[in-house]
MDAnalysis code that builds the backbone (N, CA, C; Angstrom):
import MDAnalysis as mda
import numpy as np

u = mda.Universe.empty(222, n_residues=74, atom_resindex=np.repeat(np.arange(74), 3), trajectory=True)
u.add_TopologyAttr("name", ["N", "CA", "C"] * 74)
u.add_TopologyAttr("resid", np.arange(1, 75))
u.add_TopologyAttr("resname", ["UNK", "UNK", "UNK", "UNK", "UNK", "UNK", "UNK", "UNK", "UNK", "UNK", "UNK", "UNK", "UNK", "UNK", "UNK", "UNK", "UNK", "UNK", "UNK", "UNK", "UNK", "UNK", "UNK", "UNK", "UNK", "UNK", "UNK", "UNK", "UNK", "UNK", "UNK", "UNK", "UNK", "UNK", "UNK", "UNK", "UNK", "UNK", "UNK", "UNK", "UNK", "UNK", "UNK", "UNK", "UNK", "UNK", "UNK", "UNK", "UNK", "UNK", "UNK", "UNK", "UNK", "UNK", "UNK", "UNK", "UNK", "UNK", "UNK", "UNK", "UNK", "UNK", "UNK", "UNK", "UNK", "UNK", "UNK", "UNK", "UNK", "UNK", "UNK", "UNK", "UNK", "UNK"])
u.atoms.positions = np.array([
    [5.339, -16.085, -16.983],
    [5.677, -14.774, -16.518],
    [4.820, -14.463, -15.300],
    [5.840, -13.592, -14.060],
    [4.752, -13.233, -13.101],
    [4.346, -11.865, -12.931],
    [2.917, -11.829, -13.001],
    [2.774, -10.480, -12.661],
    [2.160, -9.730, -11.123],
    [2.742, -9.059, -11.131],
    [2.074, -8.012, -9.814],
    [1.354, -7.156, -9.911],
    [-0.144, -7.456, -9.756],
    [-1.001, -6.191, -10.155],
    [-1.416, -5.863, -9.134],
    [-1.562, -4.208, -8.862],
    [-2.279, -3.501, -8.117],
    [-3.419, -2.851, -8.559],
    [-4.658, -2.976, -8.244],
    [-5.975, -1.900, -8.454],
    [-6.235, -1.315, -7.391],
    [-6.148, -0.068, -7.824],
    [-6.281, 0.683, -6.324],
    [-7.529, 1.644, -7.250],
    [-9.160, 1.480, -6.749],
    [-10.421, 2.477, -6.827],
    [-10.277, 3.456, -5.860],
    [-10.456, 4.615, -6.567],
    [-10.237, 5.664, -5.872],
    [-11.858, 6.325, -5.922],
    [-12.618, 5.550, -6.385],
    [-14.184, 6.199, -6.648],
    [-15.112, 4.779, -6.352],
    [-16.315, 5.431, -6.211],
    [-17.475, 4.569, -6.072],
    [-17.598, 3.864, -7.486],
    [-17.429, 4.985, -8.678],
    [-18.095, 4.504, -9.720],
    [-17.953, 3.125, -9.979],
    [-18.773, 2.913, -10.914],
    [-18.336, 0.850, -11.489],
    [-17.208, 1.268, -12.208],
    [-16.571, 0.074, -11.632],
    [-15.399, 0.163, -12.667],
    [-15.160, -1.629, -13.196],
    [-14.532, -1.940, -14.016],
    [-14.085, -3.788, -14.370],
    [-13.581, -4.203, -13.128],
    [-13.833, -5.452, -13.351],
    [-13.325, -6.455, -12.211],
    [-11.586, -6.369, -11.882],
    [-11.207, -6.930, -10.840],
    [-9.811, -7.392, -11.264],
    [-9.786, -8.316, -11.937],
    [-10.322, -9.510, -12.183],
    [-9.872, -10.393, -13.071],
    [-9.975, -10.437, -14.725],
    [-10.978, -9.174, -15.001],
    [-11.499, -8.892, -16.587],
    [-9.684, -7.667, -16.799],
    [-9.313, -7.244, -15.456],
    [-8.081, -6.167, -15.992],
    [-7.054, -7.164, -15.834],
    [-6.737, -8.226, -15.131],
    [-5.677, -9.267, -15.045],
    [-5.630, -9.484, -16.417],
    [-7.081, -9.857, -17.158],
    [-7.090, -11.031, -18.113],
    [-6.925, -10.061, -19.337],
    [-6.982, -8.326, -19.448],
    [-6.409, -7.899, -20.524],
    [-4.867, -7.219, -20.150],
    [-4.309, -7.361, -18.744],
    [-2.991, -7.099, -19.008],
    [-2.247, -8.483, -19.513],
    [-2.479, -9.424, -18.826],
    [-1.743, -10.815, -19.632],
    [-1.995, -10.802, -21.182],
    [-3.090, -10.610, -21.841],
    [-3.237, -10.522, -23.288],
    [-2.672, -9.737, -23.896],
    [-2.306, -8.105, -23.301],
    [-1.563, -7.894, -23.515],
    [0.112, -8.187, -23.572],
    [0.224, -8.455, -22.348],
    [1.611, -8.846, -22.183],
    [2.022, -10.186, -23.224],
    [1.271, -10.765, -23.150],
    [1.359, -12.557, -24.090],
    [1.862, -11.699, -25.660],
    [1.133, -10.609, -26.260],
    [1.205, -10.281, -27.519],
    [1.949, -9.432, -27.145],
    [2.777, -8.742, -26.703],
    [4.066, -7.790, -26.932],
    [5.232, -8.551, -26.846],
    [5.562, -9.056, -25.733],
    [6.705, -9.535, -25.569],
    [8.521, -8.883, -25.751],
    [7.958, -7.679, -25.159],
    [8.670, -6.513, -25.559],
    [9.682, -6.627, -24.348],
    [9.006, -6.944, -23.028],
    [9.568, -6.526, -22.285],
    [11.117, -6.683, -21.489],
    [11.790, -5.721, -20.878],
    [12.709, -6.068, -20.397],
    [13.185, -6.063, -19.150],
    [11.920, -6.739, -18.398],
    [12.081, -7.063, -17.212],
    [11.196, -8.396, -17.074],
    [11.592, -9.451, -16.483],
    [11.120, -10.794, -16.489],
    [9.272, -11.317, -15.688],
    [9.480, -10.020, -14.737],
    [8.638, -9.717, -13.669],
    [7.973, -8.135, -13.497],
    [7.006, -8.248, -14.770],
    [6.709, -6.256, -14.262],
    [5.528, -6.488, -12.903],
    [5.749, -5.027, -12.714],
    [4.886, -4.926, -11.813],
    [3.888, -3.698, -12.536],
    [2.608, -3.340, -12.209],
    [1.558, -2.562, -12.665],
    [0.435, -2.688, -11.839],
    [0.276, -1.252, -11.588],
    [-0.771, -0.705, -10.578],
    [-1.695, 0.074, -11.833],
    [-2.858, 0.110, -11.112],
    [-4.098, 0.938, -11.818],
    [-4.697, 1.252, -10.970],
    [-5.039, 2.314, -11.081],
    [-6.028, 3.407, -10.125],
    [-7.316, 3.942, -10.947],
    [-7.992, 3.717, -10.582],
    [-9.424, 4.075, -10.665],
    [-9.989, 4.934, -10.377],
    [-10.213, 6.545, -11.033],
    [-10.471, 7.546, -10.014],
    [-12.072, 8.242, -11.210],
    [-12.196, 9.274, -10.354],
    [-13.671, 9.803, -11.060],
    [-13.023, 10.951, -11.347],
    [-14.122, 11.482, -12.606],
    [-13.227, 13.038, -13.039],
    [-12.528, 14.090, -12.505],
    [-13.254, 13.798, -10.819],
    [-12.736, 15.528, -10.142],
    [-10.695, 15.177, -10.045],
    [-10.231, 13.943, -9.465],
    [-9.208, 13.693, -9.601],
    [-8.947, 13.488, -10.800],
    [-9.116, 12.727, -11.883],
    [-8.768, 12.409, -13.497],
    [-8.208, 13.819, -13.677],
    [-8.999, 15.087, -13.631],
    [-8.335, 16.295, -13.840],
    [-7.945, 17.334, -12.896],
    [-7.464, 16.703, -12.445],
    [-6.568, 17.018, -11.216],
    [-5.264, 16.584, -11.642],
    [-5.352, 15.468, -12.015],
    [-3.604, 14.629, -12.345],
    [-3.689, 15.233, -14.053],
    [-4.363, 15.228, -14.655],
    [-4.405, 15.966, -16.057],
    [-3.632, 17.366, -16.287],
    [-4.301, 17.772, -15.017],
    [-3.573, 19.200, -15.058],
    [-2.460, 19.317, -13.997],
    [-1.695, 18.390, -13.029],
    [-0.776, 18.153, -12.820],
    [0.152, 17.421, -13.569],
    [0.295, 16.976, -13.984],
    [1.481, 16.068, -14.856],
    [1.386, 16.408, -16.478],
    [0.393, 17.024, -16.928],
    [-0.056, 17.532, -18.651],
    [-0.340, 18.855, -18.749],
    [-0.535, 19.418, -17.615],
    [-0.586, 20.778, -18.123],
    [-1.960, 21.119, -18.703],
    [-2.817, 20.081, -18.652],
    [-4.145, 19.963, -19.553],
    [-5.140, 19.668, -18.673],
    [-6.367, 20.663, -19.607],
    [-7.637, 20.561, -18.337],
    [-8.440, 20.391, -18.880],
    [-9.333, 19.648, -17.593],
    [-10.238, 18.499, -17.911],
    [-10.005, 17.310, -17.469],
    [-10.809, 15.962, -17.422],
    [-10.436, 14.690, -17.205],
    [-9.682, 13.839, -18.550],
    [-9.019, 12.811, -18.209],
    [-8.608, 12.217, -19.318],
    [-8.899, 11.172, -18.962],
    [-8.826, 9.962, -19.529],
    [-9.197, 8.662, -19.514],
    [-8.025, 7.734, -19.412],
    [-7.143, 8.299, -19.774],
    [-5.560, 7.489, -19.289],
    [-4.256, 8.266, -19.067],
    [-4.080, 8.222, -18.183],
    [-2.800, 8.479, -17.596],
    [-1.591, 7.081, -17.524],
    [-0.543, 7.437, -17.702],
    [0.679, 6.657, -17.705],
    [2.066, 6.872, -16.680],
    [2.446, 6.331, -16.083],
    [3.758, 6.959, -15.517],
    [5.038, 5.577, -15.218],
    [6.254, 5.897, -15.516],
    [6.998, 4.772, -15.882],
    [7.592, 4.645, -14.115],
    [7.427, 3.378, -13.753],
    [7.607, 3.119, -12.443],
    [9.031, 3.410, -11.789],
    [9.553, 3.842, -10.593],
    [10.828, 4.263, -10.553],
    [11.176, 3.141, -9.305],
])
């Protein structure tokens, strides 16, 4: 399977490598096998709280930072 990953850091903070997030989206992907597209693609963004709740309270209605956000690719 091929994948297309994007990491896009939007902060200084430390964040994981790309290859420690490659190596748990393939583990993931290896154990679902759900999918129904042959080729996903998946971006991750990396941001620090002031944005985290910013998009929290844009897209959830909820305030504060959150630790994961989701959005289904169009």
């Amino acid at each position: 399977m091929n994948i297309l990953l994007s990491v896009d850091r939007a902060t200084e903070v430390a964040s994981p490598t790309d290859d420690a997030i490659l190596g748990w989206v393939n583990h993931t992907l290896t154990h679902t096998r759900s999918l129904s597209e042959p080729s996903p693609e998946l971006s991750i963004r990396i941001t620090d709280n002031e944005e985290s709740a910013h998009l929290n309270r844009t897209y959830r209605a909820k305030s504060g930072p959150t630790n994961v956000l989701s959005f289904p690719a169009e």
